[in-house]
SENU-177362 format. One record per residue (C-alpha): x, y, z; residue in three letters; residue number from 1. Coordinates in Angstrom, 1 decimal. Layout:
N
ATOM      u      v      w residu num
ATOM      X      Y      Z    ALA NUM
...
***
This chain:
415
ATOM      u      v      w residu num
ATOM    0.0    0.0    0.0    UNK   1
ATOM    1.1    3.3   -1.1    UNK   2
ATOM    1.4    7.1    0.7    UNK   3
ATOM   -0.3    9.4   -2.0    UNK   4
ATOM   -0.5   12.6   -1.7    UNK   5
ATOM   -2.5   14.6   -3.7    UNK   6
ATOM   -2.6   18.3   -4.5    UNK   7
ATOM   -6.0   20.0   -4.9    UNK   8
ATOM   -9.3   19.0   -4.0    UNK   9
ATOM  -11.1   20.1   -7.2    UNK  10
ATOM  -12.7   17.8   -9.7    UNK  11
ATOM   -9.3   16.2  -10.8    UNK  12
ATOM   -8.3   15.4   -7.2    UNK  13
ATOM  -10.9   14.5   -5.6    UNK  14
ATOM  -11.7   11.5   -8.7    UNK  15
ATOM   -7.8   10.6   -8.1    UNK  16
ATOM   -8.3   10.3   -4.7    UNK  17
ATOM  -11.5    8.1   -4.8    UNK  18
ATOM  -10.4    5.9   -7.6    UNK  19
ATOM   -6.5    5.4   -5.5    UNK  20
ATOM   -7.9    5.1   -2.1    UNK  21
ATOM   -9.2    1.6   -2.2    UNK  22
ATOM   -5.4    0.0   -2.6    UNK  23
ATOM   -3.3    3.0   -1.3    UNK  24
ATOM   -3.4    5.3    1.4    UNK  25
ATOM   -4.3    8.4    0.2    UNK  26
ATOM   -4.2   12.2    1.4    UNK  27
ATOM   -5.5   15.5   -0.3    UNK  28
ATOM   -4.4   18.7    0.4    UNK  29
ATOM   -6.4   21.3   -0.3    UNK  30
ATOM   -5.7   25.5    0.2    UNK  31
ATOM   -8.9   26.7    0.4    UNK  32
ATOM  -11.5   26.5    3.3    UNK  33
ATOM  -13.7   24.2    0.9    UNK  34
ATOM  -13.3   21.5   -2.0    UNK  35
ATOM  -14.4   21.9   -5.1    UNK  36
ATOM  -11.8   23.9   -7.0    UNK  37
ATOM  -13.7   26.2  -10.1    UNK  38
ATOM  -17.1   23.8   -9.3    UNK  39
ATOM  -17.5   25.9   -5.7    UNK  40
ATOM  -20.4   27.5   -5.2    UNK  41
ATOM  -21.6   29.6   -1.5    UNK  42
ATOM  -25.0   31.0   -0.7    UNK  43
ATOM  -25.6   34.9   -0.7    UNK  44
ATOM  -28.5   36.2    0.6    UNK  45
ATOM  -30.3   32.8    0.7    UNK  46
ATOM  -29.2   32.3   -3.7    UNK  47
ATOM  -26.7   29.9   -4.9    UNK  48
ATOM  -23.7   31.5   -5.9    UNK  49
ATOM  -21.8   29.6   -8.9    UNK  50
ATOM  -18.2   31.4   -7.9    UNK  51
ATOM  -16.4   30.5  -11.3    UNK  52
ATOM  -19.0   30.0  -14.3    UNK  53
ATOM  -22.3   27.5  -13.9    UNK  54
ATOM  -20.9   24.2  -13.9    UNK  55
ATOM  -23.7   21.0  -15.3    UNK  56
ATOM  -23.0   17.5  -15.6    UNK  57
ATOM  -23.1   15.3  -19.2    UNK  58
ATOM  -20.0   13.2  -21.0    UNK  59
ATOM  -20.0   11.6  -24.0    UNK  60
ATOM  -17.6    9.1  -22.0    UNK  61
ATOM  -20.0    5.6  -21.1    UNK  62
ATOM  -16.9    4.8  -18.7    UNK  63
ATOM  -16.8    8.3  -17.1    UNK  64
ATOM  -20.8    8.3  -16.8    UNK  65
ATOM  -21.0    5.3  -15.3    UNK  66
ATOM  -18.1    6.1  -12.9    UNK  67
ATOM  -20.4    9.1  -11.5    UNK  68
ATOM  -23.8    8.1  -11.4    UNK  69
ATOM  -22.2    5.1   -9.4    UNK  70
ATOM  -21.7    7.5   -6.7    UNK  71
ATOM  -24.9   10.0   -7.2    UNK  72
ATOM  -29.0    9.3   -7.4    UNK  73
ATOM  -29.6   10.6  -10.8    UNK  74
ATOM  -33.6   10.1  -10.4    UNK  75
ATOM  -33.8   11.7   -6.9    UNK  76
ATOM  -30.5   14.4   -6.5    UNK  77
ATOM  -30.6   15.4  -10.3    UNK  78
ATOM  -33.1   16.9  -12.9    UNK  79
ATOM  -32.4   16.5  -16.5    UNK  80
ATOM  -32.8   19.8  -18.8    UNK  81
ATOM  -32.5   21.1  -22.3    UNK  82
ATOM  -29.6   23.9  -23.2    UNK  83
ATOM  -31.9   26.7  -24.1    UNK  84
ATOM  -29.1   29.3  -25.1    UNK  85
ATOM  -29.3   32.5  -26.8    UNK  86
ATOM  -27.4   34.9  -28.7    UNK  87
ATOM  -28.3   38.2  -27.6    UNK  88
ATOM  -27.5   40.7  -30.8    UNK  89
ATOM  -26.7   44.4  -30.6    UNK  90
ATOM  -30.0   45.5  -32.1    UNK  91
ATOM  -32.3   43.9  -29.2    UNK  92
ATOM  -32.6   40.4  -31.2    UNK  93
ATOM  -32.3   37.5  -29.6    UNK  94
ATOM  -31.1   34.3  -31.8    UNK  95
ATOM  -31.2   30.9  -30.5    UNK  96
ATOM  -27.5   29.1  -30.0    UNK  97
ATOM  -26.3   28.2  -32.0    UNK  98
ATOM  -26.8   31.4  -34.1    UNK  99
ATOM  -25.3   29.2  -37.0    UNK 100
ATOM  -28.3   27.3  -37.1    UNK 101
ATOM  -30.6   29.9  -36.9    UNK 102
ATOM  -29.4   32.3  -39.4    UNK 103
ATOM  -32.5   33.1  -41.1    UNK 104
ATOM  -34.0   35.1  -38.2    UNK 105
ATOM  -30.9   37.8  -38.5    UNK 106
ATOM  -31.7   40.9  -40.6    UNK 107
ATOM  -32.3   41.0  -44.1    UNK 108
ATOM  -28.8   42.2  -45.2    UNK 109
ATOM  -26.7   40.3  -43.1    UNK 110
ATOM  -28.3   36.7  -44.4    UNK 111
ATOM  -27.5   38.1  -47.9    UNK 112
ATOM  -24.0   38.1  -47.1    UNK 113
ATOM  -24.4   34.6  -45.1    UNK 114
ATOM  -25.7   33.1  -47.8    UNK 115
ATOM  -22.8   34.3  -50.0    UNK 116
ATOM  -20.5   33.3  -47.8    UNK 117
ATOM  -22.3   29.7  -47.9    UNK 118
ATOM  -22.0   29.5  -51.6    UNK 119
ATOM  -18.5   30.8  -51.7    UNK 120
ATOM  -17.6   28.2  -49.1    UNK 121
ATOM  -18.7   25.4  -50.9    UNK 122
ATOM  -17.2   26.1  -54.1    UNK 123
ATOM  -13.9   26.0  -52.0    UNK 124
ATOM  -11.2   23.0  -51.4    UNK 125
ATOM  -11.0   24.0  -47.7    UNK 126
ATOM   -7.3   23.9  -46.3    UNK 127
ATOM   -6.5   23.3  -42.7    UNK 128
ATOM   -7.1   26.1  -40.5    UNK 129
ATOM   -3.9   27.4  -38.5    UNK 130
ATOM   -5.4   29.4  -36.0    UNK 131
ATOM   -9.1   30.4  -34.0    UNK 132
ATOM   -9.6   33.0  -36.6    UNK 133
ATOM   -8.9   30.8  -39.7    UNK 134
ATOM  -11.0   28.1  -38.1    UNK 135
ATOM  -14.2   30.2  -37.3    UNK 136
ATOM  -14.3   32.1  -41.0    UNK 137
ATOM  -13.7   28.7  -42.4    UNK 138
ATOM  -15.9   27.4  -40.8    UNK 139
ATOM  -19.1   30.1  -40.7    UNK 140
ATOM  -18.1   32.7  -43.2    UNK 141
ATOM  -16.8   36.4  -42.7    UNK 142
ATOM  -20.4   37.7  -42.5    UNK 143
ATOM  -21.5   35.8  -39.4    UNK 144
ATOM  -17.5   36.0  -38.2    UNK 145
ATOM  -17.6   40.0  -38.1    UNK 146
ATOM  -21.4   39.7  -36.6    UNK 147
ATOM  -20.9   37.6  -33.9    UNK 148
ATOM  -17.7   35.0  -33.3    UNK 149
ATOM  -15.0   37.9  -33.8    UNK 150
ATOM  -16.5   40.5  -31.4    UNK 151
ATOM  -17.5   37.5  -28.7    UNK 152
ATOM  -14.7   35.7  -28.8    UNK 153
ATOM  -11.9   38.6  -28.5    UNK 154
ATOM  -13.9   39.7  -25.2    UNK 155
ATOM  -13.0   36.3  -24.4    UNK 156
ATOM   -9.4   36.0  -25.2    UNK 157
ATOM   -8.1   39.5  -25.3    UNK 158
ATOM   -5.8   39.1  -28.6    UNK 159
ATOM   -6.3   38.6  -31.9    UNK 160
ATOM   -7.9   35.3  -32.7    UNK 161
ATOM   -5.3   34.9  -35.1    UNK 162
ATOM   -2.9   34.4  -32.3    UNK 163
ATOM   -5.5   32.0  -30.8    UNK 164
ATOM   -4.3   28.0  -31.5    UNK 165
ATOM   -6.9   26.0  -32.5    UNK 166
ATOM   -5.8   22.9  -30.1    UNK 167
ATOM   -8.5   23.4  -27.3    UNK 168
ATOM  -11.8   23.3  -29.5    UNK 169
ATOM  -12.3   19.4  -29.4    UNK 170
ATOM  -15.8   18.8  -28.1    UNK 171
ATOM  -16.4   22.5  -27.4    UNK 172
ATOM  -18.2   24.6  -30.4    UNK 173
ATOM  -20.2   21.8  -33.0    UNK 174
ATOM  -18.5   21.7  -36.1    UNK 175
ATOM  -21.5   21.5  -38.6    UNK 176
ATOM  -20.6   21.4  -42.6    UNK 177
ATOM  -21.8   24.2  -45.2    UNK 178
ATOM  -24.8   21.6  -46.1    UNK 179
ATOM  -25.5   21.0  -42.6    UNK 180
ATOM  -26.1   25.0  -41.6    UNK 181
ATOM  -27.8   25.5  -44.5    UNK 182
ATOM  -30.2   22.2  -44.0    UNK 183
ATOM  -30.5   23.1  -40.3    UNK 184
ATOM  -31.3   26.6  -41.6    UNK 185
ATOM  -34.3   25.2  -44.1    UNK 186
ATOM  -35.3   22.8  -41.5    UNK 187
ATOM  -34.9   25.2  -38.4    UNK 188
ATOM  -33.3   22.2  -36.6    UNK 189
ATOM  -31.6   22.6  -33.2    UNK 190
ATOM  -28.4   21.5  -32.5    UNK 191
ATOM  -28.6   18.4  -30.4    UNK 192
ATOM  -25.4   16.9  -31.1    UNK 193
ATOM  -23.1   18.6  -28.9    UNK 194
ATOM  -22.4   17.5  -25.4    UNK 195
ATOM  -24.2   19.8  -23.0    UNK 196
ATOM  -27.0   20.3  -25.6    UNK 197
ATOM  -29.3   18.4  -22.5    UNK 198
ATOM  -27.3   18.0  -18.7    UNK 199
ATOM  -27.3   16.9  -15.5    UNK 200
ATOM  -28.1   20.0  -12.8    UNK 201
ATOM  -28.0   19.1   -8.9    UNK 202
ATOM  -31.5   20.3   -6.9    UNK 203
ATOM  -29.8   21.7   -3.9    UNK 204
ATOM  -26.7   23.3   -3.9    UNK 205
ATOM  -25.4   23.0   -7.4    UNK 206
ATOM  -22.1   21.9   -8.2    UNK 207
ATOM  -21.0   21.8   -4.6    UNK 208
ATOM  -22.8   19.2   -4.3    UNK 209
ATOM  -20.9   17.0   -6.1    UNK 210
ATOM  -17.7   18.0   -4.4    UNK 211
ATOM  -18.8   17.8   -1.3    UNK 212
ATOM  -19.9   14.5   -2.5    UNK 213
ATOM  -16.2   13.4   -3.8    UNK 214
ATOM  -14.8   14.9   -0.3    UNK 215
ATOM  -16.9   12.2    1.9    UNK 216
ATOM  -14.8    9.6    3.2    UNK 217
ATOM  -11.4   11.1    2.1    UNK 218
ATOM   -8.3   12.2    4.4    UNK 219
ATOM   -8.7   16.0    3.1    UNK 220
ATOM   -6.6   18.7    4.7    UNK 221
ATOM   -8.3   22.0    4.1    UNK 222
ATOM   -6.6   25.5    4.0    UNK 223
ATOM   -3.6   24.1    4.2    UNK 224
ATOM   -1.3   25.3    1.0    UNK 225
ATOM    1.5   23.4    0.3    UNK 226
ATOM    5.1   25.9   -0.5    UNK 227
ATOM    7.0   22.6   -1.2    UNK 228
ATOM    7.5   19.4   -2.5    UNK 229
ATOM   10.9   18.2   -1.5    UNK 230
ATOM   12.1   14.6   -3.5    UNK 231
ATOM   14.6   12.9   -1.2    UNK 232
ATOM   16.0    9.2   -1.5    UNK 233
ATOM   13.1    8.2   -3.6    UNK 234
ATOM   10.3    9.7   -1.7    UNK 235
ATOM    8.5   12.9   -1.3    UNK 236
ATOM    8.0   15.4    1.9    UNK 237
ATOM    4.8   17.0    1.8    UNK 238
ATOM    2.9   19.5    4.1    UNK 239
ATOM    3.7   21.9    6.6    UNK 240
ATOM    4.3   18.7    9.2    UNK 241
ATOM    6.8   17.2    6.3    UNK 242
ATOM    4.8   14.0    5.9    UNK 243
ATOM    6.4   11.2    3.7    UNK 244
ATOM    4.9    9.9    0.8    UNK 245
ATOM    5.7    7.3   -1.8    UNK 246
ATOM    3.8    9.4   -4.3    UNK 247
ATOM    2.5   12.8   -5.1    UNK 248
ATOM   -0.5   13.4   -8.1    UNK 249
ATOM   -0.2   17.4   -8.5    UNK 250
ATOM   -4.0   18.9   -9.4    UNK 251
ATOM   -2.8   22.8   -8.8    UNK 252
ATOM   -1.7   24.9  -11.0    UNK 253
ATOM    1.8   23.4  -12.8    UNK 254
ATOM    3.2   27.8  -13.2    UNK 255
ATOM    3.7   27.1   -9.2    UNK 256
ATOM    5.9   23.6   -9.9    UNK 257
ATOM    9.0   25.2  -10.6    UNK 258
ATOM    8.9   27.6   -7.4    UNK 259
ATOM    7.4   24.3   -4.9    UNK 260
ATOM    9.3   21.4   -6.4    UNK 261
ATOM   13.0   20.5   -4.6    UNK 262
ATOM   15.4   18.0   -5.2    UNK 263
ATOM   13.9   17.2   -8.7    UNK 264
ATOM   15.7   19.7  -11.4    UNK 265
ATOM   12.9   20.9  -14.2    UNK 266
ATOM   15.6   22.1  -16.4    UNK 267
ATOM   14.7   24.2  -19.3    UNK 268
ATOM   10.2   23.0  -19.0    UNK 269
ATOM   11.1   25.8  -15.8    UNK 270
ATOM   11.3   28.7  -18.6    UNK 271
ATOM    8.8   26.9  -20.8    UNK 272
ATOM    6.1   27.0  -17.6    UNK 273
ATOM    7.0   30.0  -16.6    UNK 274
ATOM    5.7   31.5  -20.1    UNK 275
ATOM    2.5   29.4  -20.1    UNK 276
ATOM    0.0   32.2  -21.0    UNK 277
ATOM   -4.2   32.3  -19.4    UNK 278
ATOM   -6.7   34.4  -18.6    UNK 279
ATOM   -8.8   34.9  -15.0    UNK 280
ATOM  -12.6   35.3  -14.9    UNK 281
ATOM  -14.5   38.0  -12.6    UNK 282
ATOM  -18.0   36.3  -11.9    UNK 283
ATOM  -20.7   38.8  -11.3    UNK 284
ATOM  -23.5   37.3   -9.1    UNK 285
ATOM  -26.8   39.2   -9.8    UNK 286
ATOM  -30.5   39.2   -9.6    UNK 287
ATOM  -31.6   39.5  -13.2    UNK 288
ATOM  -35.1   39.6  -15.1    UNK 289
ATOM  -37.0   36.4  -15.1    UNK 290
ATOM  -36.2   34.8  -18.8    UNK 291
ATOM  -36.1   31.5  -20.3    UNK 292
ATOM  -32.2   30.8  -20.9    UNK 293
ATOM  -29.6   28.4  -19.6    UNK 294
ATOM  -26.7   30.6  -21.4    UNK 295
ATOM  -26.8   34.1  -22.6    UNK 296
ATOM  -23.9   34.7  -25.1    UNK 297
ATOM  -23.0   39.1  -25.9    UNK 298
ATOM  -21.1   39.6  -28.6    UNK 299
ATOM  -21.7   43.3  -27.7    UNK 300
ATOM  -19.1   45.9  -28.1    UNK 301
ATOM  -21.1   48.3  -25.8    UNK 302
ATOM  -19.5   46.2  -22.2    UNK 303
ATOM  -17.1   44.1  -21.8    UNK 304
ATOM  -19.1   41.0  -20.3    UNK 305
ATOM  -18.7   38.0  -22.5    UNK 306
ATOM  -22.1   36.1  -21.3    UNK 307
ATOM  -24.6   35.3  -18.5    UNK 308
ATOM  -25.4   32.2  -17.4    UNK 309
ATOM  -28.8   32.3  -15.5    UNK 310
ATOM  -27.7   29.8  -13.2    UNK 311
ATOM  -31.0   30.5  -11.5    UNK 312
ATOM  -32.8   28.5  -13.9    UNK 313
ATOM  -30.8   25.3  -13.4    UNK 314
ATOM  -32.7   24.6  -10.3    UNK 315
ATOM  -35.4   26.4   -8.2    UNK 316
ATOM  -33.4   25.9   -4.8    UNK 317
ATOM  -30.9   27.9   -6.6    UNK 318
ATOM  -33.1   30.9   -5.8    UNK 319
ATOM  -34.0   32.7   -2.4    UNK 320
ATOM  -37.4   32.6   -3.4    UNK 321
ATOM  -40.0   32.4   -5.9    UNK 322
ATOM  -39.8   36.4   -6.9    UNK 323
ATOM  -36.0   36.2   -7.6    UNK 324
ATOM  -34.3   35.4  -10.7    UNK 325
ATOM  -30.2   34.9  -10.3    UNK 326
ATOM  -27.4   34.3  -12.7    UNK 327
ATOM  -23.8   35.1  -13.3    UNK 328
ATOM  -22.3   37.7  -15.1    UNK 329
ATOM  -18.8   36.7  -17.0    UNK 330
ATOM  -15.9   39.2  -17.2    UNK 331
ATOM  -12.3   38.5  -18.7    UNK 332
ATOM   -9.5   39.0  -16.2    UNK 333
ATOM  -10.3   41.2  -13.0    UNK 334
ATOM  -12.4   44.1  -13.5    UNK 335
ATOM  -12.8   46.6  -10.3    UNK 336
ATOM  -16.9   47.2   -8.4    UNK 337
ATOM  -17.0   50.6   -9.9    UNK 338
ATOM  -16.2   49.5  -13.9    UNK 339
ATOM  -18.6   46.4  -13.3    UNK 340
ATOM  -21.7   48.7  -12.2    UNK 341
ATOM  -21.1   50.7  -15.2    UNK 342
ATOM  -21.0   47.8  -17.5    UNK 343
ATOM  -24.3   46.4  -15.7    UNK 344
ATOM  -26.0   49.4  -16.2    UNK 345
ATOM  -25.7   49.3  -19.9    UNK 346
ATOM  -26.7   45.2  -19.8    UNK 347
ATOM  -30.0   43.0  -21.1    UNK 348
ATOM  -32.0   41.3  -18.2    UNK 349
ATOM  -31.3   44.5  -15.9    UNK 350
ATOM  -28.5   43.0  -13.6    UNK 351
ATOM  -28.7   44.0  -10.2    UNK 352
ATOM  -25.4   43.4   -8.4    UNK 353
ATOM  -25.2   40.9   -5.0    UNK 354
ATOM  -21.8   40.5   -5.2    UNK 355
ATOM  -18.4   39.3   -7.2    UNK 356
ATOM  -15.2   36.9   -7.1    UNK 357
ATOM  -12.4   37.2   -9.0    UNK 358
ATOM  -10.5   33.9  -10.2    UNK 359
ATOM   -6.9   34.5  -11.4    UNK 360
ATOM   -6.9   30.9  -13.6    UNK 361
ATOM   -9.9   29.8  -16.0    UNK 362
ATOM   -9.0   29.8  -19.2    UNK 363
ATOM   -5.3   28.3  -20.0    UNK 364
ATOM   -4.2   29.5  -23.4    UNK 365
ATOM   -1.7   26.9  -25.8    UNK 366
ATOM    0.6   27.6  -28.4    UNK 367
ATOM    1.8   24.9  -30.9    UNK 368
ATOM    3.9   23.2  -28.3    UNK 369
ATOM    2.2   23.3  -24.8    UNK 370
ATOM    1.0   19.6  -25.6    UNK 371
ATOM    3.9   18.1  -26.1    UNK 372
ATOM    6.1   19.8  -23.6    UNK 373
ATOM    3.2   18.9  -21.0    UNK 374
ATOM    3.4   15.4  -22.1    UNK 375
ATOM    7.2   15.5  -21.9    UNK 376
ATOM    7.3   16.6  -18.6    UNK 377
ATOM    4.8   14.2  -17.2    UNK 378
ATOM    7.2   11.3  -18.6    UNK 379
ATOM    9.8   12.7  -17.3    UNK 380
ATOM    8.3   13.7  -13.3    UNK 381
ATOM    6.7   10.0  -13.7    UNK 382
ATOM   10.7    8.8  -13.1    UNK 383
ATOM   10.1   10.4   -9.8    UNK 384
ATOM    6.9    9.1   -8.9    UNK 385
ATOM    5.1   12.4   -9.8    UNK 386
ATOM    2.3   12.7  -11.5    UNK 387
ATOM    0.1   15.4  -12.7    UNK 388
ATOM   -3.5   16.2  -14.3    UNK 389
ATOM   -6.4   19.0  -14.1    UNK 390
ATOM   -7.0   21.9  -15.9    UNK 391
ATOM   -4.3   24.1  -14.7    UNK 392
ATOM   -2.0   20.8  -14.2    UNK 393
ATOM   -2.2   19.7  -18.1    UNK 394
ATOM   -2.7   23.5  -19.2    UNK 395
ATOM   -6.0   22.1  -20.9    UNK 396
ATOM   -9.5   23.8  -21.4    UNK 397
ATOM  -11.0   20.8  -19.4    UNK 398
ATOM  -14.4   20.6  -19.0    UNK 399
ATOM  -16.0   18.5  -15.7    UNK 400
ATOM  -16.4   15.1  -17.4    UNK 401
ATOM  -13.2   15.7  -19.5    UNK 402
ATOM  -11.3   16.4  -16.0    UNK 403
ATOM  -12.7   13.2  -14.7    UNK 404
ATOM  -11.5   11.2  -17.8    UNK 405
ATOM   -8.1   12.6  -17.0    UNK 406
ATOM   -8.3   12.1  -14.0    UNK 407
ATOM   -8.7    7.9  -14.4    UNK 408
ATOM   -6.2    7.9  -17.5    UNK 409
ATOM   -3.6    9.6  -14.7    UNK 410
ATOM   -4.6    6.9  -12.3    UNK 411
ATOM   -3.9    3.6  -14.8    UNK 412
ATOM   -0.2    5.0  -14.8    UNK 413
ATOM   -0.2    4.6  -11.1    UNK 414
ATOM   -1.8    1.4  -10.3    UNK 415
***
């Protein structure tokens, strides 16, 4: 029986620590007062506050559903609901998502020049796109590109999509053909083929749930941040009270390896981690006007908030009471009270402001190379008996399921 250590009690930990425990003993160690990493949510004023985004439940993965609704009641802790997402447009119109798909409800002059762009597109051999902005013109045409992907997206990234690798957009956008937007378009068809297009949402207490759930039974040391990793004579010395372990599966963030790590060198991947480029997100928790949306998407130029997700819909416990409508407000990066208030003033749904986290890491950005230095480096620190995965471990746009499934590949290396 092995000593693990782990490192992080999000999503990522918490599934290595339940799928490791049953042969080894394990312990996690988490900074924060609470588990759950970006899936945390708090109450405020009696309303469920999502602190980093809305988090739901679905996989395409069989082995990664099966692996969670072992541990869960679907029928009695869960409902079942339909993505009903919108595009919000500048001029007051609101387009179903994907707006791809629904194309003929824009106005007159911009489907002209969809349409154009449709016929264009499939007169053309299509080459490989080599960036975010190659992919989405590509992909949609310039028309609904300079309309709605171009403006939404750079709120999103900060840069020029053309600096913007394509490498994280598996699973994340659908990826329809020229005949498929224009059928869907004849047919008005909504897009069910993605994987959130129906989820998983918790009754009480939202995502927290789940990580509460993942906690139970687990050695978990809260708010207690580990400085350093020390590798000594084949094992590892972890915690404030030095505690020796056989193994250590890292679930932070890897730009804080180079500073924690001792007695392992990381040689040049120091430099190469130290220039790892992401973004932060500032949630916005409001009440907002009663609507029908999951997902609100604002391509708008006129504030810098990228979307809302009306969490408040998710679940009815997810509201104080039956008069209140919640949901969170995305920003890019940190933006200060007095610069959100102004933004919310100028906002659809009239956003009234509760309150607001900041969270430094949420989107990790790639260039050509992050992969395979990230897989280098885990075959290197495996030598050592260190392993890593999670969003901010593997640098990768992970979504909940995905982070699971990461988690369990991690694990067969260890077993």
């Amino acid at each position: 029986m092995n000593r693990i250590a782990i490192i992080g009690a999000g999503v990522s930990g918490l599934t290595v620590a339940q799928l490791l425990k049953e042969n080894n003993q394990v312990v996690v160690y988490e900074k924060d007062d609470a588990p759950g990493g970006l899936i945390k949510c708090r109450r405020v004023e009696g309303n469920l506050f999502h602190t980093c985004g809305g988090h739901v439940f679905n996989s395409k993965y069989n082995h990664v559903l099966d692996w969670f609704w072992r541990r869960f009641d679907r029928e009695r802790e869960f409902v079942k609901t339909e993505r009903n997402s919108a595009v919000f447009m500048e001029n007051g119109l609101h387009v179903p998502y994907p707006i791809e798909n629904h194309t003929y409800m824009l106005p007159d002059d911009m489907v002209k020049g969809i349409v154009s762009d449709l016929v264009l597109m499939s007169k053309q051999n299509q080459s490989e796109a080599l960036n975010f902005e190659e992919f989405l013109i590509k992909r949609f045409g310039k028309t609904l590109y300079d309309a709605y992907f171009k403006p939404y997206n750079q709120k999103i990234w900060r840069r020029s999509l053309a600096d913007v690798p394509i490498s994280w957009l598996e699973g994340k956008l659908p990826m329809p053909t020229v005949e498929e937007i224009i059928y869907n378009n004849f047919k008005q068809v909504k897009e069910k083929e993605f994987v959130h297009s129906t989820f998983w949402y918790e009754k009480e207490n939202g995502s927290q749930l789940i990580a509460d759930r993942l906690a139970k039974g687990l050695d978990v040391r809260l708010s207690e941040p580990i400085e350093q990793l020390v590798y000594d004579n084949g094992k590892w010395w972890v915690g404030k009270d030095q505690e020796l372990y056989d193994i250590v599966v890292f679930c932070g963030n890897i730009k804080s390896l180079p500073r924690i790590i001792k007695g392992v060198s990381l040689g040049q991947y120091a430099t190469q981690i130290d220039a790892l480029e992401s973004h932060g997100t500032t949630s916005v928790f409001c009440k907002i006007d009663k609507n029908p949306y999951s997902w609100i998407y604002l391509p708008s130029e006129e504030y810098e908030a990228h979307r809302i997700i009306c969490t408040g819909n998710f679940a009815v416990s997810n509201n104080a009471d039956e008069n209140t409508m919640t949901g969170t407000v995305e920003f890019t990066d940190e933006i200060k009270k007095d610069d959100i208030i102004e933004n919310l003033d100028k906002m659809p749904l009239h956003p009234q402001y509760i309150t607001h986290q900041y969270n430094p890491y949420t989107y990790p950005i790639q260039d050509n190379h992050t992969r395979q230095m990230i897989k280098d480096l885990k075959e290197e620190l495996a030598a050592s008996h260190f392993f890593f995965t999670g969003r901010f471990a593997d640098w990768e746009y992970y979504n909940m399921d995905v982070a699971m499934d990461a988690a369990m590949k991690t694990c067969n290396h260890i077993k």
